[in-house]
C-alpha positions, 0 to 999 in steps of 0.5 A: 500472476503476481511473483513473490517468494513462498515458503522459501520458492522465487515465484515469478510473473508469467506476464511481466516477468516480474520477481520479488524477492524478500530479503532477510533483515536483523532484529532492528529492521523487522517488517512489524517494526513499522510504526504502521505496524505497531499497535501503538508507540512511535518506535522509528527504524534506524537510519537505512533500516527500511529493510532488504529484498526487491523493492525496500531500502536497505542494504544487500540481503541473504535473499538478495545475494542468493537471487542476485536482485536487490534494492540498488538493482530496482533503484529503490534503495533510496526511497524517501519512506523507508530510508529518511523517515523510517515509515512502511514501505507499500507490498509491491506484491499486493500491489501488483495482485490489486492491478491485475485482479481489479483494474482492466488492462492498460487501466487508469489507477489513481492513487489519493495518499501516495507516499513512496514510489511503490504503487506508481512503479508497479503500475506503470512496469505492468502497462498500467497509467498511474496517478498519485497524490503527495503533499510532500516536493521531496517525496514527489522528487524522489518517486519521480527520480526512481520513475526515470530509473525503472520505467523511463518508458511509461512514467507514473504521475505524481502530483503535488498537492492536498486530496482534500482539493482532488477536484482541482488537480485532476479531472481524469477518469479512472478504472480503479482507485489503490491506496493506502491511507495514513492510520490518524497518527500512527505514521507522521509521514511530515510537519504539514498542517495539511497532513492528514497524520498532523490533523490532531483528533479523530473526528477531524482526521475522519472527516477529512478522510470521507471528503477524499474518499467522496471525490475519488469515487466521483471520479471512478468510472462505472463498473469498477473497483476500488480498494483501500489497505487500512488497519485499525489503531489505538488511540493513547489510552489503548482503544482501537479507533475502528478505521476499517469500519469507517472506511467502509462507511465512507465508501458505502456513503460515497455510492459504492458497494462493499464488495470484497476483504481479504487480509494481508498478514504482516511479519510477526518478528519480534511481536511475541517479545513485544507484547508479552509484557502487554499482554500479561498486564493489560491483556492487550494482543498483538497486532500483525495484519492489515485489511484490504477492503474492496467496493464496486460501483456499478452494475455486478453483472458487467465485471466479467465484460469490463474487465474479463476472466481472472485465469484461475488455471495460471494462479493454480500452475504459480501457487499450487492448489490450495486444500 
């Protein structure tokens, strides 16, 4: 139920009427020039190069002119991550496919590294309740300017504070727990020393990360989801820190289920010109997907009650049958 662009077709939302549109971007504002998205380095996007389309900073793309919606029309135009700090922007289309597949209707999603206004917005827009957790004011302000924008009349709840300390700030329930954490040190998202992309080795970083994890799944209602996007990252000597598998780890220590994984394929861009020099000397491959992993907690045979049927039919009606 989710609209996104396909293959060059505007796909819409049935339900929620919702429409993603992406934008077309220059060389120095691909999607894989991400920091997240490279296998290495520390390559910023220029200032207001956080890209084009519905829902990233930018300016006005080929896309957006030709659909009539862009970033300044969402309110977006100015978020923190993109446009300031040059880090990812989150896929509002995952997102929204995350929620709809994976939390009942009217739902409590919580978020533990929050970031840019994404995931909160999509939530609240598609009827759900959303908490986040940010350590950054200025992030927090800035998700919470847009909020008022979008969806003045279902805010999202970001708060203030460290996951490390989940416990204290919030004790609500939830139905499911979305998020995607920073990759170690791939994206230094501020100078925090309680920054999890600040914690210096591995193993600290690590052991921060299954505390979080541990306490969100505490929180987590039984008979419910929770799904984490990661990738995994090399370290400075070209070595991939298997993050993926750690998460499942932290996951399946905390009390839950490795239930599903699916991968999200990012834009190849200017890649192949990239990692040919890497390639031909080291033999090191690109990079240009991410893993989205999905645990259950609870009793299986209670999904179809708790949260009811996917209708396959309206997935098949939006994106035709799949051969």
């Amino acid at each position: 139920k989710a609209g996104l662009l396909i293959d060059g077709d505007r796909r819409q939302s049935r339900q929620k009427n919702l429409t993603w549109v992406k934008g077309e971007r220059g060389p120095n504002q691909l999607d894989d020039t991400s920091p997240k998205n490279l296998a290495g380095g520390r390559k910023r996007l220029a200032p207001g190069g956080g890209g084009g389309g519905a829902w990233l900073g930018g300016p006005v793309t080929a896309s957006s002119e030709k659909f009539g919606v862009s970033a300044k029309d969402f309110g977006t135009e100015g978020n923190i991550a993109g446009e300031q700090t040059g880090t990812s922007i989150f896929d509002p289309v995952l997102t929204e496919l995350i929620y709809s597949w994976f939390c009942p209707n009217g739902g409590t999603i919580l978020d533990p590294f929050a970031g840019g206004s994404v995931r909160g917005i999509v939530a609240a827009y598609t009827g759900y309740k959303y908490t986040g957790i940010d350590l950054r004011p200025e992030q927090i302000a800035a998700n919470e300017e847009q909020a008022q924008r979008i969806v003045p009349q279902n805010l999202p709840r970001w708060i203030l504070g460290d996951s490390r300390n989940l416990k204290d700030l919030t004790s609500e329930a939830c139905d499911l727990i979305f998020s995607c954490p920073p990759y170690f040190d791939l994206e230094v998202y501020s100078d925090d020393k309680q920054d999890l992309s600040n914690a210096g080795d591995y193993g600290t970083f690590l052991e921060a990360y299954r505390a979080i994890v541990a306490q969100c799944v505490f929180l987590l209602k039984p008979n419910r989801f929770a799904c984490f996007c990661v990738g995994n990252m090399r370290d400075k000597q070209g070595f991939y820190h298997d993050f993926a598998g750690d998460t499942v780890q932290a996951f399946c220590d905390a009390g839950m289920q490795y239930y599903n994984e699916a991968v999200l394929v990012t834009a190849v861009g200017s890649l192949p010109i990239r990692i040919g020099a890497q390639f031909g000397k080291y033999r090191k491959l690109g990079k240009t997907h991410q893993n989205v992993l999905c645990f259950f907690k609870g009793d299986v045979k209670m999904i179809p009650e708790e949260l009811g049927e996917v209708e396959v039919a309206d997935l098949v009606s939006a994106y035709g049958e799949v051969a």
